[in-house]
N, C-alpha and C positions, 0 to 999 in steps of 0.2 A: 236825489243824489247829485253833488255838485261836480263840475269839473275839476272845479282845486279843491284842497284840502284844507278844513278848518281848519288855523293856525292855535286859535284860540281852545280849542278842544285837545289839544297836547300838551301835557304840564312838563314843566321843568326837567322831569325828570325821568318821563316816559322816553322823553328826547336825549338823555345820556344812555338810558338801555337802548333805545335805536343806534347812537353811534359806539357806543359801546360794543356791540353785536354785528357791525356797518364795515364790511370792506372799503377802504381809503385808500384814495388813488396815493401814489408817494409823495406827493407834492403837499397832501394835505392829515401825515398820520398823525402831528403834532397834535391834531386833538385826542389822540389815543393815551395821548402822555400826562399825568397828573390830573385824569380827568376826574375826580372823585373831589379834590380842592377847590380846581376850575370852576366846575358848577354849583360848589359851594357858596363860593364867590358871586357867580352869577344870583344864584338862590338868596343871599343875604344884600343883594340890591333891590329886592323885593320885585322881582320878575318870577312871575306866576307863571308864565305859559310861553309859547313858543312865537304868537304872532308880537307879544310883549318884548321878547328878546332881539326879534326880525327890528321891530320899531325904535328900540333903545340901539340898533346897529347900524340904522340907514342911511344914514349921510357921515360924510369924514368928520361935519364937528360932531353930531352926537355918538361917534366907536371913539372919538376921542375923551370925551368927557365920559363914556362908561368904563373908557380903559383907567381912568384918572380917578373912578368911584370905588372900582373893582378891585384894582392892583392888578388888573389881567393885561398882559402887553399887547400893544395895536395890532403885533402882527399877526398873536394868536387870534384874537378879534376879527378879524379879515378874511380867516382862513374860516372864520367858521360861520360869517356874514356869508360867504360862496358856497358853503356846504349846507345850510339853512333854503338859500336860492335854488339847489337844485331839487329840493323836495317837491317846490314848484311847478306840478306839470308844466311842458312849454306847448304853443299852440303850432299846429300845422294846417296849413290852406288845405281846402277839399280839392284845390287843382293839383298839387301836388303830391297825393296820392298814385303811383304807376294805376292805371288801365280804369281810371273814371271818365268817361265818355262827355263831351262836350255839354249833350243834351243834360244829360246827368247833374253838372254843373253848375248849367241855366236855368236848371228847373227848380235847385237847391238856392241859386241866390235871389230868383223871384220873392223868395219868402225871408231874404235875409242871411240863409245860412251860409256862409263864405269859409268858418275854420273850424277845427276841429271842436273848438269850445264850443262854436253857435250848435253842431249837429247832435252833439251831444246834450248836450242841455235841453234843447228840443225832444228829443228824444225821449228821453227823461220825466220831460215835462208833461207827457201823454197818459193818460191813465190805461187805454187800450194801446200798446204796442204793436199790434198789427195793423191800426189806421195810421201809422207811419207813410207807407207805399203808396195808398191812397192819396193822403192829405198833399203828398211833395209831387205826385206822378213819376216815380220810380218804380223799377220791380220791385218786389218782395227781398230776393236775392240779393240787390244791389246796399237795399234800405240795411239789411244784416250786416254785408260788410263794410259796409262804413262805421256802424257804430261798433266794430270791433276795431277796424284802424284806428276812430278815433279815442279807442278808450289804450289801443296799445301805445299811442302816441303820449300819451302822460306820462310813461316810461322814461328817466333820465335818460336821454342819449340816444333813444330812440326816434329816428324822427320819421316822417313819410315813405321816403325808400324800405327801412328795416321794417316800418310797421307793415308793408306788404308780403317782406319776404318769411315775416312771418307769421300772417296772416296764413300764406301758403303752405306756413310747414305746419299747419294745422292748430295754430295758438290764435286763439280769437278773442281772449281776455286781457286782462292785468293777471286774474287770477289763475288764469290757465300756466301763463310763465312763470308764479309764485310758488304753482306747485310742481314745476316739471325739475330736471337732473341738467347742470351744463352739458353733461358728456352728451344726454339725449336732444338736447335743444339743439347743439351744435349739429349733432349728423342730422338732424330734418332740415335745419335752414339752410343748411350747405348742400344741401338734395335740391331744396326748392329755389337754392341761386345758381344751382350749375343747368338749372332748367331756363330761369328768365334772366339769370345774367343782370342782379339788380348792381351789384356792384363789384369790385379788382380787388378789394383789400382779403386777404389772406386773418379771417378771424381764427378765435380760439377759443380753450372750454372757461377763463377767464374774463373773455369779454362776454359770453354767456352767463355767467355768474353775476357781472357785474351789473346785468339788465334783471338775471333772478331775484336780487338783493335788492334792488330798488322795487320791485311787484310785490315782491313779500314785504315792503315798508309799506307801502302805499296802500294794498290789501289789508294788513292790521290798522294802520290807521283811520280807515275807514267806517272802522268798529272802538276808537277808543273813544 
């Protein structure tokens, strides 16, 4: 199991029923609009899959010359080159994790692992998962929660802080948040932040949706 996600394993069109089905921030609903044409469009430039689309978008002169193939305008192009981007897990350091113990740290980068990708993938990379703790000289306990921080860190938006605070409200997956309720997600982690005070902002059962919605992308994807 990789960190990121095949791009090339998501066809065309698997990817307009994901945005199709996809809460969009405001900034970016315009791919909600005429989207059946859109990716016609895209589809009839002979773009097969998803990391095809990322590569035909990546730099200003190639969204230019695919907006100039497509008839698709730059801007809708851009907006959807950023929404492609966030599918992307992002990576988070093992330091900044709250309450990873120094030793913890040192004993992880002896062997290279520094971010969320290296532990992960190591991790992963083990045919026995309980020679984890062994192998790095970690507890047992500690070896757990890491590779659930770092798999909650692939979560658009979520970064090292959230991935603890909900680590604590008992979510230790992707898939664990893909299958819980905002209204329920919300009163756990706002339980588990009026305990450790991970952060001020005043969330909501919206911004828990909008972390649901991307677990439950990334949990099907996984599988397609």
């Amino acid at each position: 199991m990789g960190y990121s996600l095949d791009l090339k394993m998501i066809s065309i069109n698997a990817y307009k029923e994901i945005l199709k089905n996809q809460y969009l921030l405001p900034s970016r609903k315009i791919l909600h609009q005429d989207m059946d044409s859109s990716f016609d469009a895209i589809h009839n430039c002979q773009i097969k899959n998803l990391a095809e689309l990322k590569n035909a978008l990546s730099t200003t002169q190639k969204l230019s010359a695919f907006s100039e193939k497509s008839g698709l305008l730059k801007e809708y192009l851009t907006i959807l080159r950023r929404e492609i981007g966030s599918i992307e897990p992002k990576i988070a350091l093992i330091k900044d994790f709250p309450d990873v113990d120094e030793e913890t740290i040192n004993s992880l980068a002896v062997e290279g692992l520094k971010s969320s990708k290296d532990y992960y993938e190591f991790y992963y990379s083990l045919e026995d998962k309980n020679e984890i703790a062994q192998k790095l000289s970690i507890s047992t306990d500690k070896a757990q929660e890491l590779i659930s921080l770092c798999d909650l860190v692939r979560i658009n938006g979520v970064g090292a802080v959230a991935a603890k605070s909900f680590f604590d409200a008992g979510y230790n997956s992707v898939s664990d948040v893909a299958n819980t309720t905002a209204e329920e997600m919300l009163k756990r982690v706002s339980k588990a932040n009026d305990i450790k005070q991970y952060y001020k902002a005043k969330l909501g059962t919206k911004d828990m949706q909008f972390c649901i919605d991307f677990a439950r992308i990334i949990a099907n994807l996984e599988y397609v």
